[in-house]
C-alpha positions as CSV (number, residue, x, y, z in Angstrom):
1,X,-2.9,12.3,-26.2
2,X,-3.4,9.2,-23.9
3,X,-2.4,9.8,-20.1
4,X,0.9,8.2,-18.8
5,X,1.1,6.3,-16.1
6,X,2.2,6.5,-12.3
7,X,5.8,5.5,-11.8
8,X,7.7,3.6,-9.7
9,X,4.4,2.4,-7.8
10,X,3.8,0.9,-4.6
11,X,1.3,-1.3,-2.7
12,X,1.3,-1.4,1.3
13,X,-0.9,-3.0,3.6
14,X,-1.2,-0.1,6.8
15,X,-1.8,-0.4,10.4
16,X,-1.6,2.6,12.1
17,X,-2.9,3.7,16.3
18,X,-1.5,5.9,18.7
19,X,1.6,4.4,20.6
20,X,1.3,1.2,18.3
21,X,3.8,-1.3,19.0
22,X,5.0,-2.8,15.7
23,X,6.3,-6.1,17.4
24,X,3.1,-7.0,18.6
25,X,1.3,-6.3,14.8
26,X,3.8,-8.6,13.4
27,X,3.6,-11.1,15.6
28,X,-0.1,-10.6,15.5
29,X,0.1,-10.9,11.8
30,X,2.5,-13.4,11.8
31,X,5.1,-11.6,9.2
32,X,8.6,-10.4,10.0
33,X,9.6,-7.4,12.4
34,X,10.0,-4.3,11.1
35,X,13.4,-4.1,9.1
36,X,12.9,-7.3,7.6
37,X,11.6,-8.2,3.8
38,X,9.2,-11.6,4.0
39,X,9.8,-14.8,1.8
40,X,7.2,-13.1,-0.9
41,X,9.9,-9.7,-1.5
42,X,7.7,-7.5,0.6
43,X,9.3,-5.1,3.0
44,X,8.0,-4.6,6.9
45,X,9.0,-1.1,8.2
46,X,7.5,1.1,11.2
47,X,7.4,4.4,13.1
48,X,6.0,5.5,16.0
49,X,2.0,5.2,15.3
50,X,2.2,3.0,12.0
51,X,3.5,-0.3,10.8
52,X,3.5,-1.4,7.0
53,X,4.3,-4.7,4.5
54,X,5.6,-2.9,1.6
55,X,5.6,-3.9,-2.1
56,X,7.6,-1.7,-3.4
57,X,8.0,-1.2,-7.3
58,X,11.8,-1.6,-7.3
59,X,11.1,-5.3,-6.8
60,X,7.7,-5.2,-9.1
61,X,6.9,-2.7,-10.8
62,X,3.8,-4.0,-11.9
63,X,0.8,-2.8,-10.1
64,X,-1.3,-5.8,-10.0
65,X,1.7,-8.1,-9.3
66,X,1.8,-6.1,-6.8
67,X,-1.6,-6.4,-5.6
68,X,-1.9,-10.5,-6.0
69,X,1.0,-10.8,-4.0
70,X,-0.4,-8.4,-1.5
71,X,-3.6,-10.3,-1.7
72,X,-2.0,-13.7,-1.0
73,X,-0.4,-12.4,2.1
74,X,-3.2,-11.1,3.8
75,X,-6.5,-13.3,2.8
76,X,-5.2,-16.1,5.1
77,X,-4.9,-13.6,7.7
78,X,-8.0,-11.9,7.4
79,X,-9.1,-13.3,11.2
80,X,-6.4,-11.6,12.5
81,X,-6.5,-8.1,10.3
82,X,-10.0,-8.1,12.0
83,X,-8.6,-8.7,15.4
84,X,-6.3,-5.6,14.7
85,X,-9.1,-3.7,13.7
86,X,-11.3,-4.6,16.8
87,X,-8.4,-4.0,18.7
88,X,-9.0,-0.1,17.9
89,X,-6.2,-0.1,15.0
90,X,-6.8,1.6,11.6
91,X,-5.9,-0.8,8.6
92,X,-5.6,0.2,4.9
93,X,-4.7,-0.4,1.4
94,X,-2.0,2.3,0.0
95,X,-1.2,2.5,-3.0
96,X,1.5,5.5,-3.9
97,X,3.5,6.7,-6.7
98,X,5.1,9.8,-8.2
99,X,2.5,11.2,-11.1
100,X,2.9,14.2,-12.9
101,X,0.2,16.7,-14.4
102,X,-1.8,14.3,-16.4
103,X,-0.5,10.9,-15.3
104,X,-3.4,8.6,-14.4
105,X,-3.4,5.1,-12.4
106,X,-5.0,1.9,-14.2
107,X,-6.4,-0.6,-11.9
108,X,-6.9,-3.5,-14.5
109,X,-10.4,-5.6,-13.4
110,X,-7.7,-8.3,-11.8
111,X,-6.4,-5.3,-9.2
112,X,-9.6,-4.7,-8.6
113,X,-10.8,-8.5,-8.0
114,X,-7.3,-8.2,-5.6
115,X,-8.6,-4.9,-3.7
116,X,-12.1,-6.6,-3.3
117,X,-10.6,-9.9,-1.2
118,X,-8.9,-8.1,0.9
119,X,-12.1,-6.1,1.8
120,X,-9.9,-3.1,3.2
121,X,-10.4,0.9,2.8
122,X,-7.6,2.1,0.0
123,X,-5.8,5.1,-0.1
124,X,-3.4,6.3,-2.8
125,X,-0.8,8.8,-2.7
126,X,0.3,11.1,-5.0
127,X,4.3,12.3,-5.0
128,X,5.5,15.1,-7.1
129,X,8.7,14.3,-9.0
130,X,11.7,16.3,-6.9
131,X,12.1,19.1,-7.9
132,X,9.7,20.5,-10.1
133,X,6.9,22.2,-8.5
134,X,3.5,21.3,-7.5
135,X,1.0,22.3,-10.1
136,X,-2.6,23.5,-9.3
137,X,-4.7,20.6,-7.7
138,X,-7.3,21.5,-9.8
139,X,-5.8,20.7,-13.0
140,X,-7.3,17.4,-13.7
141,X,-10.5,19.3,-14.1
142,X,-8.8,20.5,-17.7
């Protein structure tokens, strides 16, 4: 039986420091303040300690949509993604989505090409359907 895939995935591009102020990365990054969604459909939110541009799979579900357009929004700013980083701030990839026992996440060769140019650690997430309960971590060894 083939695996499913994740559902309702999504791609973010993280900053995150201690006391970070999430004006400054956007301006920095020259994208909207937190609160805002940017002309490409991506969301900016914050919290204390971490800022994010959010594609979230409401608006495309697609994975590698996901990433391209991702992709597109940071390459030009590389310069200044390494400024944040020499400026002591952690940046990452996530990608997150809710998987059950068995689900698996394809990254087709283009997503991959995508995660390459950006040339950023990535992270993914996991998130148990609500609900039903967690199942042994171990399971994928089965």
């Amino acid at each position: 039986m083939p695996a499913q895939s994740w559902k309702t995935v999504s791609t973010s591009l993280v900053v995150t420091r201690p006391g970070l102020d999430s004006q400054a990365v956007s301006g920095l990054l020259e994208l909207p303040q937190a609160g805002s969604i940017n002309e490409s459909g991506a969301g900016v939110v914050s919290q204390p300690g971490w800022w994010a541009l959010v594609y979230s799979g409401s608006n495309s579900p697609e994975l590698e949509q996901q990433l391209q357009s991702l992709a597109e929004q940071i390459q030009p700013r590389s310069a200044k993604v390494r400024d944040l980083i020499s400026l002591g701030y952690s940046v990452h990839i996530e990608i997150s989505g809710v998987a059950e026992t068995g689900d698996a996440l394809y990254i087709s060769p283009a997503a991959q090409l995508h995660l390459a140019a950006m040339a950023l650690p990535v992270r993914c997430t996991v998130i148990s359907p609500a609900g039903e309960p967690a199942s042994d971590p171990l399971d994928w060894l089965d």
